[in-house]
C-alpha positions, 0 to 999 in steps of 0.5 A, a space after each residue: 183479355 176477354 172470353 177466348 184469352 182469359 185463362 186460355 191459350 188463344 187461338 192456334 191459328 188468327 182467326 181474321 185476315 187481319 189480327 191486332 192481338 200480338 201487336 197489343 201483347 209486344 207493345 205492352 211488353 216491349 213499350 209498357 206502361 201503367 196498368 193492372 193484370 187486365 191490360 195497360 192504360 197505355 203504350 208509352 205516353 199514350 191510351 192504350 184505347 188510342 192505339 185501338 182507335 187509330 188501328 180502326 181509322 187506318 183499317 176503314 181508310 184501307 179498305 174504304 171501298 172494301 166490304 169489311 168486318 172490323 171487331 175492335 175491342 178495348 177494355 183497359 180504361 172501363 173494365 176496373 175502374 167506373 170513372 175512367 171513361 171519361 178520359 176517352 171522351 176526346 179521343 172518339 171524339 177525334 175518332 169520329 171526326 176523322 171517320 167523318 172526314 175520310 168518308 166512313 161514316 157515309 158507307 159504314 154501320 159503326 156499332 158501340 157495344 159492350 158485353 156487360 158493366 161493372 163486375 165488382 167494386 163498391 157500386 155492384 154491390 148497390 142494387 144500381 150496380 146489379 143493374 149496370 152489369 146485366 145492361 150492357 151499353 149499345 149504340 148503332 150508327 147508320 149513313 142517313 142515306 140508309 135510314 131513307 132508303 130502308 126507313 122500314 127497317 130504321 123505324 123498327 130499329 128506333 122503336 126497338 130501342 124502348 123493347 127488351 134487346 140483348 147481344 143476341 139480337 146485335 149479333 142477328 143485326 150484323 147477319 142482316 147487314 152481312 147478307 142484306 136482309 134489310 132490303 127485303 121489304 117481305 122480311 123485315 116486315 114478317 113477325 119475328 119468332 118468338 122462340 128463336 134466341 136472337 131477333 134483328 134490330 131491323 124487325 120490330 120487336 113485341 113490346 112485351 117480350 120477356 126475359 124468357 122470349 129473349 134467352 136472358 137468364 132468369 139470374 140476368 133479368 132485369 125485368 123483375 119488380 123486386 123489394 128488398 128482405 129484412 132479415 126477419 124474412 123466413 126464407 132467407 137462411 134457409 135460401 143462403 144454407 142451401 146455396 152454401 151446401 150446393 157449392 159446397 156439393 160442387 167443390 167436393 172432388 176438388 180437395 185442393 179448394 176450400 170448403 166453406 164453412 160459413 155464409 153471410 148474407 150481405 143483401 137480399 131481394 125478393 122477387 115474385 115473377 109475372 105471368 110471362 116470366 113464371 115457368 109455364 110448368 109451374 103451378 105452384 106460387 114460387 119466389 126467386 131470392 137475389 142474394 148477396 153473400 160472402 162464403 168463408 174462409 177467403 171472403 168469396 163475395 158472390 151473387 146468386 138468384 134461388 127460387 123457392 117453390 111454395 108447394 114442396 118448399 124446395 130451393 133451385 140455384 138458377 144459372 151460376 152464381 156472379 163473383 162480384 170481387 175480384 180474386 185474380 190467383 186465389 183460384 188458379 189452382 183449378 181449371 173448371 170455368 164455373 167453379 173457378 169463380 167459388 174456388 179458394 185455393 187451399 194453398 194461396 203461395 201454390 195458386 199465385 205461383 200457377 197463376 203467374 205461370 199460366 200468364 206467361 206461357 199464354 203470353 209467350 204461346 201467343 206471340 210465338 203461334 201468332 207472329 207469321 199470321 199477323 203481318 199483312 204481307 211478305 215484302 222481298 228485301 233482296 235489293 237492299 245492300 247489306 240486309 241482314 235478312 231476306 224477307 220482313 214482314 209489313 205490320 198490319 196496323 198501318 200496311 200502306 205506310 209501313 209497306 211503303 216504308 219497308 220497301 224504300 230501303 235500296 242501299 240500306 240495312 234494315 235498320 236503317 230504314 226505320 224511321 228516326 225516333 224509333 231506331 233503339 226499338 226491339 225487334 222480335 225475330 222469329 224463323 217462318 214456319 216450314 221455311 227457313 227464311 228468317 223473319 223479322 216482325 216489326 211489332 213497334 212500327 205503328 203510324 200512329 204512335 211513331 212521334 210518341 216513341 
């Protein structure tokens, strides 16, 4: 799902050469398997984060002598559940062995990342579990031949992996990579500033950089000394009433969500920031409360950072709060991404009905928009007897086996020319945008999966 499909149309157009997202949405339709709302463990009787992994093998077999971007995402194992993980060990284990094999790992910078840890569940409400999510996991590979002849920029890059980094600075990495800004002996040794939002792994990075220096909000510092409050503290009713009447503030012209009426503190933290964490313009000593809590009614358990300031007593909710349980369609009735997190929807039957509503009309908006743009090319069936159709696209999961395959079909139908094991498999046919010419998307032709079917 992720940040551009969650709740969202998707993209109108693909926005890269070649797009996997409609194959995923028809296999999991078409093939199925066991999962939940956030995506199928598998495609058949095989990982769903298999399919993703040989989808990255072909495109960097492909193209191995191509300068390329792949951005490959897989989040159905890990995103729920914290102990599934270990059931990929072996498949990138293979992955990275069969990269080594057809030469990859020699002309090819290979990025493990993640956007954060867990979200909800019984360990983020463990002091551990509120570090896991705002440490998200990252790991670089690069050709040994790079690390000698740029040991510059590879000595900034291990000594960075003992400073303060975030995906803004992952994000710098790549445009270095892209542009070839680690060549330049003048750049990677000139010192980064300090107030730009990311800085390239390949720069050495101050070892004293703050949360402030690298764009991480205060709410997802992990720098902080905190110590847990009892409930004797002074400040925390007060710090969780005022969090409760600023939700509350903000849900008001929405009369379809509840207003809640009570807040229960489940944990708290105190923080008293360093030097270079305070606010510059504060002179007044200030404290910042990390509470959890559960608003009622709908047993909303959220997390929220509330900085007390001494001299006027005042409260500040920093940044949003966290939603750290799950509630699916219980906010479908309200399109607000921030307050859709607080959201209790008055009327639970009404928000489950838009809630499933909504996931089918992405799902059917996506495939639709998305089926031209997604094959690799348009390959003339016109020498074919019997082809009930005139042109057939190729998928991009496997274009040098497939297109073969699609073409070597003199004197067959197009049925007929897919390969045994595969021939009760559905195919979606859509008309071609402006043309007449029917097409037929091949969305379950997938090499790798082909003996699984």
């Amino acid at each position: 799902m992720g940040s551009f499909h969650y709740l969202r149309r998707g993209f109108i157009e693909k926005p890269t050469d070649f797009y996997g997202r409609p194959f995923m949405m028809a296999s999991e339709k078409e093939i199925g398997g066991p999962g939940n709302s956030r995506g199928h463990f598998c495609q058949g009787n095989v990982l769903s984060i298999k399919v993703v992994q040989d989808y990255a093998l072909e495109f960097a077999r492909t193209f191995h002598s191509t300068p390329f971007f792949g951005f490959f995402w897989s989040s159905s194992l890990t995103h729920d559940h914290l102990n599934l993980l270990e059931l990929t060990d072996d498949h990138y284990f293979q992955y990275l062995q069969q990269m080594e094999k057809i030469g990859a790992l020699n002309n090819t910078a290979l990025f493990f990342i993640s956007d954060h840890g867990m979200r909800w569940g019984g360990i983020r409400s463990t002091y551990i579990g509120m570090l896991e999510e705002r440490l998200p996991y990252v790991v670089l590979y690069l050709p040994p031949w790079f690390r000698k002849k740029y040991h510059q920029a590879y000595e900034h890059l291990a000594s960075n992996t003992h400073r303060l980094t975030s995906n803004f600075d992952v994000y710098e990495t790549l445009l270095d990579l892209a542009y070839g800004r680690f060549a330049d002996p003048a750049y990677v040794t000139s010192t980064p500033s300090r107030t730009k939002r990311g800085t390239s792994l390949f720069r050495n990075i101050p070892w004293n950089r703050s949360c402030v220096e690298a764009n991480i909000p205060t709410h997802f510092c992990s720098c902080q000394d905190t110590h847990e409050l009892t409930e004797e503290d002074p400040y925390l009713v007060p710090a969780a009433d005022r969090f409760l009447d600023m939700i509350n503030d903000q849900l008001l012209p929405y009369s379809q969500c509840e207003q809640f009426t009570k807040i229960k503190v489940m944990s708290a933290r105190v923080s008293i920031p360093n030097k270079e964490l305070k606010p510059k313009e504060e002179k007044s000593e200030v404290r910042t409360y990390l509470l959890q809590a559960a608003l009622l009614p709908g047993n909303v358990i959220v997390e929220v950072s509330m900085r007390h300031t001494n001299h006027d007593d005042s409260f500040q909710m920093l940044g949003n709060a966290s939603r750290i349980n799950k509630y699916g369609s219980t906010s479908a009735c309200i399109q607000d991404d921030t307050l859709r997190k607080y959201c209790y929807c008055k009327d639970q039957k009404r928000a489950k009905q838009l809630y499933n509503q909504h996931y089918k009309e992405q799902l059917g908006t996506e495939m639709k928009q998305d089926a031209d743009s997604f094959c690799v090319s348009l390959v003339s069936l016109s020498h074919c007897e019997g082809a009930k159709v005139s042109v057939v696209t190729a998928v991009a999961t496997s274009p040098g086996g497939d297109v073969a395959l699609l073409t070597s079909c003199r004197g067959n139908s197009v049925g007929q020319t897919l390969p045994s094991g595969l021939s009760s498999a559905k195919v979606l046919v859509y008309r071609r945008r402006r043309t007449r010419a029917p097409l037929v998307s091949v969305y379950l032709l997938v090499r790798n999966i082909v003996k699984e079917v």
